[in-house]
Backbone as CSV, one residue per row, in Angstrom:
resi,resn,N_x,N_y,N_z,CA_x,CA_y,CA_z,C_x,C_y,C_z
1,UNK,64.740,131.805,89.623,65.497,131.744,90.849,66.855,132.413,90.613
2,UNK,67.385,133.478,91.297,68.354,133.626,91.580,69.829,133.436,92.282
3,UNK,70.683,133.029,91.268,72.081,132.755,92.186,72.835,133.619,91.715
4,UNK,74.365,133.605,92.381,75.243,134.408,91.792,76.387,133.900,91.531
5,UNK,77.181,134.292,90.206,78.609,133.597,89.810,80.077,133.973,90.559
6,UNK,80.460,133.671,91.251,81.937,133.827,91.390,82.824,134.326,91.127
7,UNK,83.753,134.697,91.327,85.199,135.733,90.505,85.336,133.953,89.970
8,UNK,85.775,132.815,90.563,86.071,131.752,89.604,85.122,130.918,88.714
9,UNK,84.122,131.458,88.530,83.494,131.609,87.446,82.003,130.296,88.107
10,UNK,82.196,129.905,89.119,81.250,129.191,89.863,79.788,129.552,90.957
11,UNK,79.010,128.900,90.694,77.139,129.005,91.031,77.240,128.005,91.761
12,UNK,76.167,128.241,92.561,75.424,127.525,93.811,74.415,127.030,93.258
13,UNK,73.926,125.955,92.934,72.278,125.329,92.691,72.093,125.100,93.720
14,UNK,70.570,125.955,93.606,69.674,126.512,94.984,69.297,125.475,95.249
15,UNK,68.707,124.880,96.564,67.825,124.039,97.167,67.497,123.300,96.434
16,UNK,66.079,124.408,95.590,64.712,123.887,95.897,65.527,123.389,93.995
17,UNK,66.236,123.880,93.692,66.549,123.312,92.103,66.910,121.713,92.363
18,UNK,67.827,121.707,93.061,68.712,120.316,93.510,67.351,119.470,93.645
19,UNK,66.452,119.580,94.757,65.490,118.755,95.186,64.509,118.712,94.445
20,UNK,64.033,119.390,93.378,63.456,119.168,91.946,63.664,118.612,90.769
21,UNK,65.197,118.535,90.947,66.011,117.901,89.661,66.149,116.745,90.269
22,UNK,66.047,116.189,91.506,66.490,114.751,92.263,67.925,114.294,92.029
23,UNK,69.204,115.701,92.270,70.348,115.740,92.307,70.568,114.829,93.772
24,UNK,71.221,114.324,93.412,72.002,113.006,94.146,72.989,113.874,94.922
25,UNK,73.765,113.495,96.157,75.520,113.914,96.607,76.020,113.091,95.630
26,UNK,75.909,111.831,95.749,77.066,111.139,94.565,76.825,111.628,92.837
27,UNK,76.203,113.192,92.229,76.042,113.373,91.098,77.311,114.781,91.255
28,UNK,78.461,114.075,90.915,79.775,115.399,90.778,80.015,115.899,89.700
29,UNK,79.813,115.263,88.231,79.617,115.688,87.035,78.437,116.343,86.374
30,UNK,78.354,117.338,85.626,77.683,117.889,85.112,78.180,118.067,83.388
31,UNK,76.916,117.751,82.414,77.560,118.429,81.033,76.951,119.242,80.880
32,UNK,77.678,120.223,80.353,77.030,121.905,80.525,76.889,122.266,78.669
33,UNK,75.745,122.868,78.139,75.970,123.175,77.294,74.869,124.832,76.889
34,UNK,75.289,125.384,75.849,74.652,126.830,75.691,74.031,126.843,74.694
35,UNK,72.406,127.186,74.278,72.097,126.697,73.419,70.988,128.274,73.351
36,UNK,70.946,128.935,72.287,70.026,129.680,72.226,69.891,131.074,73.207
37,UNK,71.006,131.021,74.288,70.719,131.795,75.079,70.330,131.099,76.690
38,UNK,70.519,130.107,76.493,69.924,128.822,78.127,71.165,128.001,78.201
39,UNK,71.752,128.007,79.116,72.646,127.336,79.439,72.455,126.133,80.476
40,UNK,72.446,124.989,80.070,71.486,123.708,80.103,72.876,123.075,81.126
41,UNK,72.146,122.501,82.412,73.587,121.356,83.031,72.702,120.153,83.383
42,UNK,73.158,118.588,82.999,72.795,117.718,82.653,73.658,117.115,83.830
43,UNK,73.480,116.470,85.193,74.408,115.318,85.920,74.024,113.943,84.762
44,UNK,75.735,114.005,84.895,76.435,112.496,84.382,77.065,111.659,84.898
45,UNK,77.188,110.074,85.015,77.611,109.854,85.537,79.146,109.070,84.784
46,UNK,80.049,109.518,85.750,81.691,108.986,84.887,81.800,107.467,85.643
47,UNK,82.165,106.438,85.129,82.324,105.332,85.202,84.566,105.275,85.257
48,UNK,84.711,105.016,86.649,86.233,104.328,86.695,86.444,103.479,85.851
49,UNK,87.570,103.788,85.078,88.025,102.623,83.920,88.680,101.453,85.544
50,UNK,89.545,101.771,85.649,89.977,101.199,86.723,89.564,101.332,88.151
51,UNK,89.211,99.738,88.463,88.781,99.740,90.366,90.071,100.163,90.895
52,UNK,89.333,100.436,92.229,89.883,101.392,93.317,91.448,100.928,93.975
53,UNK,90.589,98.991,93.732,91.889,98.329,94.426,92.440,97.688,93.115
54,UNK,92.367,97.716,92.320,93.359,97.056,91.181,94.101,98.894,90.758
55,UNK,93.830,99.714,90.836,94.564,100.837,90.796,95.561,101.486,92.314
56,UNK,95.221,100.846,93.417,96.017,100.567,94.797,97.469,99.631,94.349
57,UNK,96.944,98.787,93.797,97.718,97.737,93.693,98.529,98.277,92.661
58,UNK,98.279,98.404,91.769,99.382,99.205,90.488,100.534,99.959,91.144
59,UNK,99.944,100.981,91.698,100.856,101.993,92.603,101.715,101.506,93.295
60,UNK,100.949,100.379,94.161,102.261,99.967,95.231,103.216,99.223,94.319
61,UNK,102.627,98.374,93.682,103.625,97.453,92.760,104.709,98.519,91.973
62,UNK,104.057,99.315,91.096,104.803,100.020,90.505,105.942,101.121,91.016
63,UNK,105.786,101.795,92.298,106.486,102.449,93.254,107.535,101.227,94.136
64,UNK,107.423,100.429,94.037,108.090,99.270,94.637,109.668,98.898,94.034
65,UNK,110.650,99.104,94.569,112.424,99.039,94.159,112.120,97.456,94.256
66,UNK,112.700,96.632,92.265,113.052,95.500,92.719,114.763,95.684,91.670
67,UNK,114.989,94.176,91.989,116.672,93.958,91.714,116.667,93.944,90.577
68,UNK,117.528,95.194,90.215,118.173,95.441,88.582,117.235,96.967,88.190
69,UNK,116.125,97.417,88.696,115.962,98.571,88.378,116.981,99.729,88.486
70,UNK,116.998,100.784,87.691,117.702,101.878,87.985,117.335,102.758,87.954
71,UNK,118.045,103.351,89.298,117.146,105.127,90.211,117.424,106.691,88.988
72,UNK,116.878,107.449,89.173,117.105,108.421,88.927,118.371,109.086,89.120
73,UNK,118.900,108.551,89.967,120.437,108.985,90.637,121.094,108.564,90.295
74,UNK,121.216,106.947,89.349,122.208,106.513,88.934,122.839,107.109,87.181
75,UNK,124.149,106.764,87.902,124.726,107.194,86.131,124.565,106.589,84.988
76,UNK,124.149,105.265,85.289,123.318,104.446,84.217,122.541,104.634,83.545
77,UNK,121.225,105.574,84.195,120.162,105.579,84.077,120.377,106.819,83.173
78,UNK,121.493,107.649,82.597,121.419,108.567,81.453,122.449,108.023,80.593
79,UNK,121.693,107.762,79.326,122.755,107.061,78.476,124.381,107.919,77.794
80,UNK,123.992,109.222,78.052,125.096,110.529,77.660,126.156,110.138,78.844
81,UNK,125.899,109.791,79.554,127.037,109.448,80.754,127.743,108.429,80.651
82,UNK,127.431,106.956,79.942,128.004,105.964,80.309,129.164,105.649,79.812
83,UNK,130.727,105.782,80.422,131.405,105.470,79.906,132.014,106.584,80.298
84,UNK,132.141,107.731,80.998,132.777,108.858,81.189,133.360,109.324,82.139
C-alpha cells in the first residue's frame, strides 16, 4: 500500500491498514522502530502519572496568591537587592 511522507516528515495510515491493525481513535502513541530495512509502528498505550482532577487541582492551588508569598515584582524576591 502506498502513502506519502510530508516535508514534516509525517504519513497517513491508510484505511484499510488502521481497520486491519484494529487501531483505536483513543491509540495516539506509536513506538516506531527500524529494523533490517522495515520500519515497524507498534500503538502504545501511555498511562497519566497524574489524574486529570488531582492535576486541576494542583494548578489552581498552586497559581493561587496566599499571605506572605512573594511576586516576581517584589524587591524581596531577589536577594542582590535587599538592603539597597
Amino acid at each position: 500500500m502506498l502513502t506519502k511522507r510530508t516535508r514534516g516528515n509525517q504519513i497517513t495510515i491508510p484505511k484499510e491498514i488502521v481497520i486491519k491493525a484494529r487501531l483505536k481513535e483513543t491509540d495516539e502513541y506509536f513506538d516506531i522502530v527500524y529494523e533490517h530495512g522495515i520500519i515497524m509502528i507498534k500503538p502504545v498505550e501511555i498511562e497519566d502519572r497524574i489524574p486529570p482532577e488531582s492535576y486541576d487541582k494542583l494548578i489552581r492551588k498552586g497559581l493561587k496568591k496566599e499571605p506572605g508569598d512573594i511576586s516576581s515584582k517584589s524587591r524581596r524576591s531577589d536577594p542582590l537587592k535587599i538592603g539597597r
